[in-house]
Phi, psi and omega in degrees: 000138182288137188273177179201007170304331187240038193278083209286114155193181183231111181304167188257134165264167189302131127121061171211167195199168199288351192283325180293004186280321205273309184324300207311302188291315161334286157328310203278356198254004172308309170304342202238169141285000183244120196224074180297174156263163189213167181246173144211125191264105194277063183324334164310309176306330192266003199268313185282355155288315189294321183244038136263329178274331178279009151284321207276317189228082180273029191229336207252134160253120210284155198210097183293139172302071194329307175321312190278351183201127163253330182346123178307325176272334172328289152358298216274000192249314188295310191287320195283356198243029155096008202257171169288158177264187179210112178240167207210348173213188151306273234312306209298347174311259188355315210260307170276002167297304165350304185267012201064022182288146184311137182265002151300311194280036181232143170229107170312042219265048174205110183309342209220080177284158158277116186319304211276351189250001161302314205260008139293309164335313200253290156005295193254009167080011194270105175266323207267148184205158171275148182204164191187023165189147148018295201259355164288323181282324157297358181239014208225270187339289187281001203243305196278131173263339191225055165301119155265077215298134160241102182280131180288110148272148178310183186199142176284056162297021182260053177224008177259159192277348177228126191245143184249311185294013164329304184266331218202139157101146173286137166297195159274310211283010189268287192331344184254276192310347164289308183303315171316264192318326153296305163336313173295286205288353189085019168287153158281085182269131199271318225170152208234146135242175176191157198219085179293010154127153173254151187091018169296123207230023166209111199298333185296356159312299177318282165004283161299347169267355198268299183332306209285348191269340172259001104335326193253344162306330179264000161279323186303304186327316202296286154324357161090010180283153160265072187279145198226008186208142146224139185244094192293355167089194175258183140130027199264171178253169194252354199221149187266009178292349168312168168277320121272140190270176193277335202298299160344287186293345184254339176285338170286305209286321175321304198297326191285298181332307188291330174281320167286324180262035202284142166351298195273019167324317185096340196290134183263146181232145204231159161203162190235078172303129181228241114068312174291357171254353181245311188337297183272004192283341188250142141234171197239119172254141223197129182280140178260128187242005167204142159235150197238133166259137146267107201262131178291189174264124180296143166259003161098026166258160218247000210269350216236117200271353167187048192055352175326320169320316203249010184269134160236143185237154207218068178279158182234155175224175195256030184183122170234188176298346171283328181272249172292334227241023164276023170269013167290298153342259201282359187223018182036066157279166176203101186267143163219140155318138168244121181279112171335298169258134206287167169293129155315148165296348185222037159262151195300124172276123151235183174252126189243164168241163194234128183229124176297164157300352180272170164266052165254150176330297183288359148008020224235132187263299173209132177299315173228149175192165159261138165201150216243175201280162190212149205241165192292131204125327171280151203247140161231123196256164171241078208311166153041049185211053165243357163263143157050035180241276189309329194287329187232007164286144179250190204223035154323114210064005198076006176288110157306150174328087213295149185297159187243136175255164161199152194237195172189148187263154169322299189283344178303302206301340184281312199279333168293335196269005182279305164315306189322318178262345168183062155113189131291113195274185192283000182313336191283316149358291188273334169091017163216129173275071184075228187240007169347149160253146166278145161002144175244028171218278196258316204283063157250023176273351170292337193113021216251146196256119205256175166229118215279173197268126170304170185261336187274154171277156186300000000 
């Protein structure tokens, strides 16, 4: 049984929500100079996601992406509301292993292993894994004894903003020759996956990727395999300001699933979502610790009373692209500023650029933006910056890491310890959890009775 004793967050009280939280730390850093940046983090958001996909994709069982938020209460949020992980290394076996998740809810979901971390893997009782060449199925022959194989096939990403099969995945006409050569070695192939790029932004991917996996499940038939699991991947989105919503994406995949895959198949079916369980749950408020004005070059008119017109600003802020904002980098984010303390309705707009704190060039947070002028000491926040931000961020120059608060409203804690102990309940059905309150930014969409965020601080 998964432990929860030592389960780190702060309850939200009634009729408070997480942006007040950000007030709250703001206020307290009002006295002092040191006004690092921090994130708060809303375990609730990510508790209402877990029970939108399980209105919207009831046949698909999600197996969160470690790899995109490794954070322990996430983990520790996931595990306790039942679902499975996708882990890519030891380390991440370990962090969930850790909590006492089962290694059945784990999918070993990295084609290209390290022998030693096949034969921790195998140790520890994690069998189902991916593989997707020759030489990846000899070396699952010799380090593993009970491998349960999910041969990876390509996909057409190239409508996704981060592409994978570039690295990863089989053709089909490979595909029949990797199942030969596992049938030579005596491997158990179980099951077929695939990934259509993270960031996907033409659904008929899926469709089609779900058709060629049911071509390579009947070459396996041909060959005596009995395959039972598809793992339909990731790519789904985390904020609902995408250009496509999951809703899109999920009106593709039911019919196809039903149609290549029907309920009565026997096939169990997996997706390994990351980013659609984090994304909206953190924002990051971030200190401005230095500014530059910049004056265009007069053109010699006199028309202007006071130059205002010709100024460009230039904020540094305490968290750049070495840090949180390397999803800039590595994930083609396109991040926008929230000014903290709001604009007066007439105050002067400019145009500015956001710069990290280190000294490198590249630093650069957002090139152009509008903003009105704001002095060093001022706070700028940041939504949706719970995927692929804290996990691969570095301590480059020495800036350190923003500390993470993380909350939860009373009733979200009830209805995950209602799941924990007995299931998923008929609430999804119904689209509502009780008395949960919703989210007080994006997640209004299950049907969820929302509340607004008080103006006082905690």
């Amino acid at each position: 049984m998964t432990s929860f004793d030592n389960f780190g967050f702060t309850f939200l009280e009634e009729g408070f929500c997480a942006r007040d939280i950000i007030e709250q730390k703001i206020n307290e850093s009002t006295s002092s100079d040191d006004k690092d940046a921090f994130y708060v983090a809303d375990l609730g958001d990510v508790l209402k996601k877990h029970l939108r996909w399980a209105r919207v994709l009831p046949r698909v069982t999600p197996f969160y992406a470690v790899k995109c938020n490794d954070s322990r209460a996430v983990v520790e949020t996931l595990a306790m509301l039942g679902a499975g992980f996708d882990c890519a290394s030891k380390t991440e076996i370990q962090l969930v292993q850790s909590l006492g998740v089962e290694p059945s809810r784990i999918i070993y979901a990295n084609p290209c292993k390290q022998v030693s971390q096949i034969k921790y893997a195998s140790a520890h009782g994690v069998q189902m894994m991916t593989f997707d060449s020759e030489v990846e199925l000899m070396k699952v022959a010799r380090s593993h004894d009970n491998a349960k194989l999910v041969l990876r096939i390509a996909t057409d990403d190239s409508k996704a903003v981060c592409r994978l099969s570039v690295k990863f995945g089989a053709t089909l006409k490979g595909s029949r020759l990797l199942l030969e050569r596992a049938k030579e070695l005596g491997l158990d192939i179980i099951g077929v996956s695939f990934h259509v790029g993270s960031g996907c932004t033409d659904p008929e991917t899926y469709a089609q990727a779900i058709a060629d996996a049911r071509c390579v499940f009947d070459m396996g038939a041909e060959l005596g395999y009995n395959m039972t699991l598809l793992d339909i991947g990731g790519g789904f989105p985390g904020s609902d300001d995408s250009k496509l919503k999951f809703e899109e994406i999920t009106a593709v995949i039911n019919p196809a699933l039903d149609k290549y895959f029907p309920a009565d198949s026997g096939v169990r079916i997996i997706a390994e979502p990351g980013r659609f369980y984090v994304a909206s749950a953190y924002m990051l408020a971030v200190n401005i610790i230095a500014k530059k004005v910049n004056m265009k070059e007069q053109s010699g008119s006199d028309d202007e009373d006071d130059g205002t017109n010709d100024r460009t600003l230039m904020y540094y802020v305490n968290d750049g692209v070495y840090g949180s904002f390397n999803c800039i980098l590595f994930d083609h984010a396109h991040v926008t500023p929230i000014v903290h303390k709001k604009p007066k309705p007439d105050e002067r707009m400019y145009p500015c650029s956001i710069w990290g704190p280190t000294c490198d060039g590249l630093d650069r947070i957002v090139e152009l933006c509008a903003l009105p002028d704001r002095q060093v000491g001022d706070w700028l926040l940041f939504e949706n910056m719970g995927a692929y931000t804290v996990a691969a961020s570095s301590t480059f120059n020495g800036f350190q890491k923003p500390d993470i608060y993380y909350v939860m409203s009373r009733s979200a804690w009830q209805c995950m310890q209602q799941i924990h102990a007995q299931g998923m309940p008929a609430l999804v059905g119904e689209q509502s959890p009780g008395n949960m309150p919703g989210h007080c930014g994006r997640e209004s969409n299950l049907g969820l009775p929302a509340k607004s965020c008080a103006a006082r601080v905690l």
